[in-house]
C-alpha positions in Angstrom: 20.2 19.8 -25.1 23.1 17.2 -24.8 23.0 15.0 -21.6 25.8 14.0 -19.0 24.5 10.9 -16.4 27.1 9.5 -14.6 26.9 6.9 -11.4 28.8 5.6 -8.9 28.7 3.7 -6.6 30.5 4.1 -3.1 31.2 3.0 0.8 31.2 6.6 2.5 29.4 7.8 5.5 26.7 10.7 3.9 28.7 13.1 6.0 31.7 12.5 4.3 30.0 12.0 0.8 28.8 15.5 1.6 32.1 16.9 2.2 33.6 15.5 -0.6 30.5 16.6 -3.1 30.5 20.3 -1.6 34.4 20.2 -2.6 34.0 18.7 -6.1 31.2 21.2 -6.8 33.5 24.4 -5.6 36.6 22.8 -7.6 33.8 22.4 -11.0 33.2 26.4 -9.9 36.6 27.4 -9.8 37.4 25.9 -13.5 33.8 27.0 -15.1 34.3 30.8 -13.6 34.3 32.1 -16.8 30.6 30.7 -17.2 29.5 32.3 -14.0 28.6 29.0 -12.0 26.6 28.4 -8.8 25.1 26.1 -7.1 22.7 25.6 -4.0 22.4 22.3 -1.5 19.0 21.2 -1.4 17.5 22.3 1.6 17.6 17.9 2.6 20.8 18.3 1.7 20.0 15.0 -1.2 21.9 17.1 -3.1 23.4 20.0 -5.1 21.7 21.8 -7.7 23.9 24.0 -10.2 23.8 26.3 -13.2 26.1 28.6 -15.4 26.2 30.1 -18.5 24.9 27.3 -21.2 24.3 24.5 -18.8 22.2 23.0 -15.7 23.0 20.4 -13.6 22.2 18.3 -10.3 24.9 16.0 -8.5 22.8 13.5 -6.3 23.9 11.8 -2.9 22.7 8.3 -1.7 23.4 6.2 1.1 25.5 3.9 -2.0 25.6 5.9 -4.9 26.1 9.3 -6.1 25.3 10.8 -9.2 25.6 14.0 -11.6 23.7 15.0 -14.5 24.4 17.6 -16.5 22.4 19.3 -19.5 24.3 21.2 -21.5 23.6 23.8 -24.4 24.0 23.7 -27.4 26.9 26.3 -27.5 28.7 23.9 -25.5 27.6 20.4 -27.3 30.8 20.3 -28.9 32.7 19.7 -25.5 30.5 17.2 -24.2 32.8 14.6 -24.4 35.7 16.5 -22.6 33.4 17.5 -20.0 32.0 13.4 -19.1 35.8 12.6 -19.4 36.8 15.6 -16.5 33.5 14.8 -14.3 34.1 11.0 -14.9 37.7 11.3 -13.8 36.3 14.0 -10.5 33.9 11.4 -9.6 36.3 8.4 -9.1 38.5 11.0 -7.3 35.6 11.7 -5.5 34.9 8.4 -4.0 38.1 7.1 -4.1 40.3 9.4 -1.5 
């Protein structure tokens, strides 16, 4: 399966982090519908896991980082480079409003 790992780092209080990961997480939800996405906070709340038709994922929260990996099928290998360019782009956006 092809592999998305992207890192950042960041300055945000956790509470805010978490805010702004529940958001990015419902937005990645709203543009995957048609692959029938979910997702569940870890009961910790360290982070979100996710899944949908043809992929798996995890975004994790630190004190200075956060971090999404995302494994994706093999149906969908041929737009794994659109996908790291959108959740690339969603994590700076993330971090940075």
């Amino acid at each position: 399966m092809p592999k998305i790992k992207i890192n950042k780092n960041h300055n945000l209080p956790m509470e805010e982090l978490r805010k702004r990961a529940e958001e990015l997480v419902e937005k990645l939800q709203d543009r995957m519908a048609s692959l029938n996405m979910d997702y569940e906070w870890r009961p910790d709340k360290s982070g979100i896991d996710f899944k949908g038709s043809g992929f798996k994922g995890k975004v994790e929260l630190s004190a200075n980082g956060i971090g999404i990996m995302i494994d994706l099928s093999l149906m969908l290998a041929a737009f794994k480079g659109k996908v790291e360019e959108r959740v690339e782009r969603s994590l700076q956006e993330l971090i940075s409003a």
